[in-house]
C-alpha atoms as a printed R data frame, in Angstrom:
    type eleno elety resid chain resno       x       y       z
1   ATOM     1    CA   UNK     A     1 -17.774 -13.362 -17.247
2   ATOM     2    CA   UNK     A     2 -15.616 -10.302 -16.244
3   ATOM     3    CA   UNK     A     3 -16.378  -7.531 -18.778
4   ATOM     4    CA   UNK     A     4 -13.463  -5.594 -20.611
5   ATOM     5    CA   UNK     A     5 -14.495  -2.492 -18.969
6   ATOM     6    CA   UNK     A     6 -14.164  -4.290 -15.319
7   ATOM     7    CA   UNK     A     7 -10.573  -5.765 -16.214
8   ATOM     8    CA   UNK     A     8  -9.126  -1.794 -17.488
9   ATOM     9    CA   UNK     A     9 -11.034  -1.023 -14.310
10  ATOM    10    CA   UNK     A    10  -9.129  -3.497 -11.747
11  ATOM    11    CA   UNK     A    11  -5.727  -2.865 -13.879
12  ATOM    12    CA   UNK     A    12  -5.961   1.061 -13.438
13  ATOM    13    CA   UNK     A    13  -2.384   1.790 -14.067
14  ATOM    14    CA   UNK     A    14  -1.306   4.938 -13.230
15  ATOM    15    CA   UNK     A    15   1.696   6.799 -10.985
16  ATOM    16    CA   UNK     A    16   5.625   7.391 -11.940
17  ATOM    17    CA   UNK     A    17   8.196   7.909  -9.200
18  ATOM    18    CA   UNK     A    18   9.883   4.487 -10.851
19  ATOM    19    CA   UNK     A    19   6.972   2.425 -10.503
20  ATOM    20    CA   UNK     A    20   3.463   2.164 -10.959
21  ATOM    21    CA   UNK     A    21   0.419   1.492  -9.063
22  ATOM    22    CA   UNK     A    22  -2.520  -1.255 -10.021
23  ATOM    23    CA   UNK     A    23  -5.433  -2.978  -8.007
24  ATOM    24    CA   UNK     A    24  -4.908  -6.119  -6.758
25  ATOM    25    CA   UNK     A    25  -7.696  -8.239  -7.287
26  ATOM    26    CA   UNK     A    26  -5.849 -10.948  -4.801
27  ATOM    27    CA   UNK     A    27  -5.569  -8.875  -1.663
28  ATOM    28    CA   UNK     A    28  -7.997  -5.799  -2.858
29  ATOM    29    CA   UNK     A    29  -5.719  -3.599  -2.614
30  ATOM    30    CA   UNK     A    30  -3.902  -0.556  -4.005
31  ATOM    31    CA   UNK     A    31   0.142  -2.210  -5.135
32  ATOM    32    CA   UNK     A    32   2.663  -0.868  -6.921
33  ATOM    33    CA   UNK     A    33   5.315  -2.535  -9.391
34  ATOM    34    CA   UNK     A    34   8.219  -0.678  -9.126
35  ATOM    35    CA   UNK     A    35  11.321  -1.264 -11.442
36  ATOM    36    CA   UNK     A    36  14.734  -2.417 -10.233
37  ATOM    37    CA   UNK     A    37  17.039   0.421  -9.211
38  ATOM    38    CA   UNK     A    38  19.112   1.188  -5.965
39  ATOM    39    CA   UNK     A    39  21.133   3.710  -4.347
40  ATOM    40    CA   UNK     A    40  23.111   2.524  -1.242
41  ATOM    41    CA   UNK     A    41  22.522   5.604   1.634
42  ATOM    42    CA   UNK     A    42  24.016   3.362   4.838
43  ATOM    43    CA   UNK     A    43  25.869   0.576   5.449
44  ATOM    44    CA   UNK     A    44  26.103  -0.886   9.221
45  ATOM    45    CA   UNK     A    45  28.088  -3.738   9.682
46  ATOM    46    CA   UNK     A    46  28.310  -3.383  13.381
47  ATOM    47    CA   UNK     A    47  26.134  -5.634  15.927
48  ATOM    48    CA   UNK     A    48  23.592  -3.668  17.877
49  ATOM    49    CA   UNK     A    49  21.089  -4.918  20.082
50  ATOM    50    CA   UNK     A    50  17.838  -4.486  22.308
51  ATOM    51    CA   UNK     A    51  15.633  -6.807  24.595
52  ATOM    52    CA   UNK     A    52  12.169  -7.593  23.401
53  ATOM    53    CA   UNK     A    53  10.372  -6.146  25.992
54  ATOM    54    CA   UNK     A    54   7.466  -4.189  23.916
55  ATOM    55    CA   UNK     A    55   4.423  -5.725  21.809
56  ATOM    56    CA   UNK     A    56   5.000  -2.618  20.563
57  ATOM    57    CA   UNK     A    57   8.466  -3.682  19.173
58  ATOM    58    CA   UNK     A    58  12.062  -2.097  20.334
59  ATOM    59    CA   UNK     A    59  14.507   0.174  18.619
60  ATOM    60    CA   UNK     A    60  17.259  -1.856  17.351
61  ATOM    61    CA   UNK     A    61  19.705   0.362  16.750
62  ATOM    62    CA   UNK     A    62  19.458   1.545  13.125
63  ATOM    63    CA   UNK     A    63  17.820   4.098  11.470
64  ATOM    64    CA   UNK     A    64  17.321   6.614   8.340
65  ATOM    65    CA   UNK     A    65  16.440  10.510   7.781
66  ATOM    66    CA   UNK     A    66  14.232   9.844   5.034
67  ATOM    67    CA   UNK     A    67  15.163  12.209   1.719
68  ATOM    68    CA   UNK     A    68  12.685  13.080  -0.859
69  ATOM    69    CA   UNK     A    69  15.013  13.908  -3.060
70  ATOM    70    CA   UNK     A    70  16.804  10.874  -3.443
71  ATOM    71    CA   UNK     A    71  15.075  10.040  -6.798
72  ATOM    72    CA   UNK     A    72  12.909   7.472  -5.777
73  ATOM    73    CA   UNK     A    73  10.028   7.169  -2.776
74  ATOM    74    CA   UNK     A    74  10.500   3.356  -2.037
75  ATOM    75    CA   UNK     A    75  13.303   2.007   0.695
76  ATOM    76    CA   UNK     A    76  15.248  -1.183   0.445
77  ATOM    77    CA   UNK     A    77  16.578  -3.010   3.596
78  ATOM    78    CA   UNK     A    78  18.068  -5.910   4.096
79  ATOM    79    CA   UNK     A    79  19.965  -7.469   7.345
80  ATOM    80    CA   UNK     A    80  20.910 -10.418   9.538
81  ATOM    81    CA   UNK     A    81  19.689 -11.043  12.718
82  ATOM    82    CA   UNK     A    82  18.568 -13.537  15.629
83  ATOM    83    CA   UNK     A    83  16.704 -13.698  18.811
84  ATOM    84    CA   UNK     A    84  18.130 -15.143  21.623
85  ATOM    85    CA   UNK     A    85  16.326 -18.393  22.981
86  ATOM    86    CA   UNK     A    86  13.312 -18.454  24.659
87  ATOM    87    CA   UNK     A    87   9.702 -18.553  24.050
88  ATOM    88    CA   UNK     A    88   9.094 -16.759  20.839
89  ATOM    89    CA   UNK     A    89  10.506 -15.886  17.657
90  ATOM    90    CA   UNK     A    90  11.011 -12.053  16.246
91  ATOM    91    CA   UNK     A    91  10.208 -10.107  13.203
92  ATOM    92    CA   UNK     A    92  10.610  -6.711  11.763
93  ATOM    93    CA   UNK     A    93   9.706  -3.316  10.634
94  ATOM    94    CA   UNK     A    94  10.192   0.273   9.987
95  ATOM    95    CA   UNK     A    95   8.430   2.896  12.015
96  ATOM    96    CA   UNK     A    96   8.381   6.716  11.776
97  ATOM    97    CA   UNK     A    97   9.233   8.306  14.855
98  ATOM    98    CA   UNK     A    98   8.389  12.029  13.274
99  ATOM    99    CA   UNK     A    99   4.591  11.328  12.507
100 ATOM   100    CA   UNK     A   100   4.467   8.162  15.002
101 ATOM   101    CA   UNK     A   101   3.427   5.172  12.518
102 ATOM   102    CA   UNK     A   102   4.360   2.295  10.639
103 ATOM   103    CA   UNK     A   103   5.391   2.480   7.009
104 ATOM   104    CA   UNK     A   104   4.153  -0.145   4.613
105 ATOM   105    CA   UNK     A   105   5.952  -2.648   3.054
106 ATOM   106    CA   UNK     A   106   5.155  -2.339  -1.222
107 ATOM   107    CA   UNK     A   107   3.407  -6.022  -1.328
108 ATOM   108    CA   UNK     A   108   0.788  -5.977   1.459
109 ATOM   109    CA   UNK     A   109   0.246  -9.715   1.904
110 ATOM   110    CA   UNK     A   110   3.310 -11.966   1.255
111 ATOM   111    CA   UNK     A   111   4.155 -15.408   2.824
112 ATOM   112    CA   UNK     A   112   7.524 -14.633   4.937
113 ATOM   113    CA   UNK     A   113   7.658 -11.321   3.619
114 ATOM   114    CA   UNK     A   114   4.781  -9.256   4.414
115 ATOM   115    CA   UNK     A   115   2.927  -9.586   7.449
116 ATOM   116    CA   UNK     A   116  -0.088  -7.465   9.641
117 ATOM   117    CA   UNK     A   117   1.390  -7.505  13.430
118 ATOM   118    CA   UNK     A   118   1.782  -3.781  12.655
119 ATOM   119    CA   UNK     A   119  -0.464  -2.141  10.080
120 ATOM   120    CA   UNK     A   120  -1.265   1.344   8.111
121 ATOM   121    CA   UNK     A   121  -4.098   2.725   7.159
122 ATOM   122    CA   UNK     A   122  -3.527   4.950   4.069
123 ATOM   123    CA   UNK     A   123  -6.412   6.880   1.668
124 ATOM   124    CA   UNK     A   124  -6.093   5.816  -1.618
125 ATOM   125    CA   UNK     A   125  -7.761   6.077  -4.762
126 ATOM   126    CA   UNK     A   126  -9.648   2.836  -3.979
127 ATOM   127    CA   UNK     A   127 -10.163   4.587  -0.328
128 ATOM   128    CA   UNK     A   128  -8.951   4.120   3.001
129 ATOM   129    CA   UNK     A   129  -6.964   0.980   3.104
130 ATOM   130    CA   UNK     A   130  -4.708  -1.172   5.280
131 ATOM   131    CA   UNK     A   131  -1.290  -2.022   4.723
132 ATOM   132    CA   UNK     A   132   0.622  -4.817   6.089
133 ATOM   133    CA   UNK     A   133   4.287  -3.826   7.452
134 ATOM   134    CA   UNK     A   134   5.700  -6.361   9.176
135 ATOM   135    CA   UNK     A   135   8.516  -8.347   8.150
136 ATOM   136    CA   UNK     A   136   8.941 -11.626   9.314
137 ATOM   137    CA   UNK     A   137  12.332 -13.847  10.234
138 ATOM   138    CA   UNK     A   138  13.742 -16.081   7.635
139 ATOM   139    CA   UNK     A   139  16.505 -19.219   8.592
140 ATOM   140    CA   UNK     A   140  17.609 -20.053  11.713
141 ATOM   141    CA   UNK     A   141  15.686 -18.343  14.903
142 ATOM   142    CA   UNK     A   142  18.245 -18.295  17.064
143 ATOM   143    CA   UNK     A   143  21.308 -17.828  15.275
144 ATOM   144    CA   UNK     A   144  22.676 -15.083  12.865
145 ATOM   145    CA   UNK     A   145  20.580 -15.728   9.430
146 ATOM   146    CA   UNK     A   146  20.331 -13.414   6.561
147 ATOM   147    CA   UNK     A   147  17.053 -11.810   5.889
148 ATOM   148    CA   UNK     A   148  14.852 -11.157   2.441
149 ATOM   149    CA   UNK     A   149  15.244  -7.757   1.223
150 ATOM   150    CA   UNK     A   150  12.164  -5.465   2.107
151 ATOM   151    CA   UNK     A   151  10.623  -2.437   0.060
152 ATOM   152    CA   UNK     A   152   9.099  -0.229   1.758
153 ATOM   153    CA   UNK     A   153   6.617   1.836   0.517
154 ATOM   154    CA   UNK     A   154   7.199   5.818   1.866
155 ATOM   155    CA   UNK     A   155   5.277   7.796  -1.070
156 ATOM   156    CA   UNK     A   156   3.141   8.931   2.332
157 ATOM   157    CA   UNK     A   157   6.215   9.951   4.321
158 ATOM   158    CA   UNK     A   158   7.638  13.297   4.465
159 ATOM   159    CA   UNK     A   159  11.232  14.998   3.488
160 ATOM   160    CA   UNK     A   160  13.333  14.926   7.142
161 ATOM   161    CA   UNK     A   161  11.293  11.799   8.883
162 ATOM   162    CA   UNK     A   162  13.177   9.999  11.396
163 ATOM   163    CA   UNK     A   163  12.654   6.189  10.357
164 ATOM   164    CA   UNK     A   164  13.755   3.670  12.837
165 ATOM   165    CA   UNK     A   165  14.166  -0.156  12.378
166 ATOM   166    CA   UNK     A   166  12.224  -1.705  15.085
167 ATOM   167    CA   UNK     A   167  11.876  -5.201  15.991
168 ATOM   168    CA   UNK     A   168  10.225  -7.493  18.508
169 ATOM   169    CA   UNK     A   169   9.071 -11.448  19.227
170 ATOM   170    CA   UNK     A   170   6.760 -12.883  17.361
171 ATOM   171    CA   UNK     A   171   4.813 -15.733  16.859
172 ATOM   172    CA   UNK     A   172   6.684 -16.905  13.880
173 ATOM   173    CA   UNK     A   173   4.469 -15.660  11.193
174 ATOM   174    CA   UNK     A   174   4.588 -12.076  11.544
175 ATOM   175    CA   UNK     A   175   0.624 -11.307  12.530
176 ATOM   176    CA   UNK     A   176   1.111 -11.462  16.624
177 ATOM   177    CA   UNK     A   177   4.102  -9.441  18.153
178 ATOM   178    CA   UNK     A   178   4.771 -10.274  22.177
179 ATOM   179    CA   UNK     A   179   6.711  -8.160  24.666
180 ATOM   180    CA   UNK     A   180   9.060 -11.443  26.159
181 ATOM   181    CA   UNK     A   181  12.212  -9.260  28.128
182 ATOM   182    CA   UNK     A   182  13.876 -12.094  28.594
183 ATOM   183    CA   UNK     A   183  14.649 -12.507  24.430
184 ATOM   184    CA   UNK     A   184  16.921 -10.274  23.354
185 ATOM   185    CA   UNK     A   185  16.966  -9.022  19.437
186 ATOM   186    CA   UNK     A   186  20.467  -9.194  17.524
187 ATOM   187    CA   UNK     A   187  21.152  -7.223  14.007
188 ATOM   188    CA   UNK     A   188  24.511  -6.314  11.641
189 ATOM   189    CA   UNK     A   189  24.563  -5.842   8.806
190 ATOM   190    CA   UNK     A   190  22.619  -3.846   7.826
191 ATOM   191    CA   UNK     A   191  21.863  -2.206   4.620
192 ATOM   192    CA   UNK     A   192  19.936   1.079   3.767
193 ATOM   193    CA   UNK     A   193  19.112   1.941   0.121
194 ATOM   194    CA   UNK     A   194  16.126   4.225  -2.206
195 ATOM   195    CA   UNK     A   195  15.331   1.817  -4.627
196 ATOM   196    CA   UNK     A   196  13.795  -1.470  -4.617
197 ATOM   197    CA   UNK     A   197  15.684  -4.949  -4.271
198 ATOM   198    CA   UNK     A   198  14.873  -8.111  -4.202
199 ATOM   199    CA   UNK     A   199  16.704 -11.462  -2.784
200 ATOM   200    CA   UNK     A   200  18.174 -12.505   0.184
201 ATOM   201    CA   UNK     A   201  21.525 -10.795   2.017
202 ATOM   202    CA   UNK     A   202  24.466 -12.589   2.321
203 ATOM   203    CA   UNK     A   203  27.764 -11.713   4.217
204 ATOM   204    CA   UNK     A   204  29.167  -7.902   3.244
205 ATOM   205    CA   UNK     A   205  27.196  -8.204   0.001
206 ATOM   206    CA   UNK     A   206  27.843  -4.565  -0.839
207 ATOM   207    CA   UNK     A   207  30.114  -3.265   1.748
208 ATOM   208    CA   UNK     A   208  33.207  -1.138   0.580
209 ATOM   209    CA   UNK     A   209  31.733  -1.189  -2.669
């Protein structure tokens, strides 16, 4: 039987900065709950566009100069997107052109929401540790769909980092990216925030507001 002492030792709740961190006993790992709150920094309904022609995933034509001082470490994004037909499907993620890595989504292993293609490895309290930070496609593959909303975790990035929404094919699951040139990687609407949201995007949910 799991002593008291070794539950308060697996719960170890500690942080701030609108959310707190814990041990997860399911995926041994350092995880924060943050609390619901959002502040909308850029809205891009245009299309852009790039062909998948990296395992190493493609600019798509979006981006964010992260701000510490925007009350809250955590970034929400949400948009819709397709790949054109062909071979493979695509996923997502955010990388940080300044220091040249990926930044981790706030759950680390998620069902079609969290996925290792792409991974970090970040010292924590509990030690060096991997993060998963790869988003993977939701609805239709090779039409317009709306995508989940996905936190990401940048308590370990720094004020005036270059963050860059990168995407490429995929294997469907989000743990094997592919460089395929001849699939091409559609996104609009898209929608930057601090904060952490939840749900799935729907058409202009937010825009003008």
């Amino acid at each position: 039987m799991t002593s008291n002492a070794q539950k308060l030792g697996d719960l170890m709740l500690h942080g701030g900065d609108r959310g707190i961190l814990f041990r997860d006993t399911n995926s041994n790992r350092i995880s924060s709950v943050v609390s619901p709150h959002w502040g909308r920094r850029h809205n891009h309904e245009g299309e852009t566009s790039a062909s998948a022609s990296s395992a190493d995933g493609v600019y798509l034509g979006r981006s964010i100069t992260y701000a510490t001082n925007m009350e809250s470490p955590y970034l929400s994004i949400t948009l819709q997107g397709y790949i054109s037909s062909g071979t493979y499907y695509w996923a997502w993620a955010l990388w940080n052109g300044t220091q040249n890595h990926w930044v981790p989504l706030v759950v680390h292993d998620q069902p079609n929401y969290s996925k290792n293609a792409k991974t970090r490895s970040i010292t924590t309290i509990q030690g060096a540790q991997t993060y998963n930070c790869v988003v993977p496609y939701i609805g239709a593959v090779h039409n317009y769909s709306s995508q989940s909303w996905a936190t990401f975790d940048c308590r370990n990035e720094s004020d005036g980092d270059a963050l860059y929404i990168y995407g490429a094919a995929d294997n469907g699951s989000g743990q094997t990216w592919y460089a395929n040139a001849s699939q091409t990687i559609y996104i609009k609407e898209v929608l930057i925030g601090y904060g952490f949201v939840t749900g799935t995007q729907y058409d202009h949910v937010m825009h003008g507001n």
